[in-house]
N, C-alpha and C positions, 0 to 999 in steps of 0.2 A: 515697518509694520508688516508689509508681505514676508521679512525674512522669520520674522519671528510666528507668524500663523503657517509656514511651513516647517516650521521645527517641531510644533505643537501638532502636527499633522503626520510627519516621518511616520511615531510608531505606529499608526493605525494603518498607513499605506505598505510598511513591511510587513503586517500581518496580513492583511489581504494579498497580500503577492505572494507571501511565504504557505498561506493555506488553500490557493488556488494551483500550487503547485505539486502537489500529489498525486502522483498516480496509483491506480487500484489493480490489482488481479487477484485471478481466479483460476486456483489451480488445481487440476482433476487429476487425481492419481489411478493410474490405468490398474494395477496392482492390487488396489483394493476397493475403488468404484469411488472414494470419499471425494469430495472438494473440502478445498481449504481459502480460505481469504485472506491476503496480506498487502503490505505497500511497496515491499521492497522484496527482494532474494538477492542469492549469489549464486556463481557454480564453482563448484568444487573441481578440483586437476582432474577429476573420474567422469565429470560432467553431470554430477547429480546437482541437483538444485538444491540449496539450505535458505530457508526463511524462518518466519514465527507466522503463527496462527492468529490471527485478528480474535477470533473466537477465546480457543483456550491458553493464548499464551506461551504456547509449550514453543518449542523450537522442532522444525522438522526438517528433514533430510528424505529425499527423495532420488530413485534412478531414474524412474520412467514416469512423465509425468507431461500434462500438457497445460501451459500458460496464455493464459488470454487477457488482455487489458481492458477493464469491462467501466463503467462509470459511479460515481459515488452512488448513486441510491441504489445501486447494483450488489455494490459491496455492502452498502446497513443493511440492505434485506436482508443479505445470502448471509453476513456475520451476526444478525439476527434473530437467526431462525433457528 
């Protein structure tokens, strides 16, 4: 009985672990004063950063830029607004 109310339990316990694990930033581009919001980036061999925009979607590429890890209601506002 306990194997089977733990089988019935798994999917809801990976989703709470899988959507507790996200992290947010918030990235200010020195170059043109914008912030952008995303979950993820990379750097590129040149050291520019590429993400997506929480907001519009679009993909961006950055050289000079500063990254901060900020909290969910941090990110719905600031992708919000």
């Amino acid at each position: 009985m306990k194997l089977h109310t733990l089988a019935r339990l798994s999917p809801v316990l990976l989703l709470v672990f899988v959507a507790g694990c996200t992290t947010y930033y918030r990235i200010n581009d020195h170059a043109s004063g914008r912030v952008y919001y995303t979950t993820d980036y990379d750097r590129s061999d040149s050291g520019a950063i590429i993400f997506e925009d929480a907001k519009s979607r679009s993909k961006i590429t950055l050289q000079s830029s500063e990254i901060r890890e900020i909290s969910r209601a941090d990110f719905q506002a600031g992708k919000n607004k």
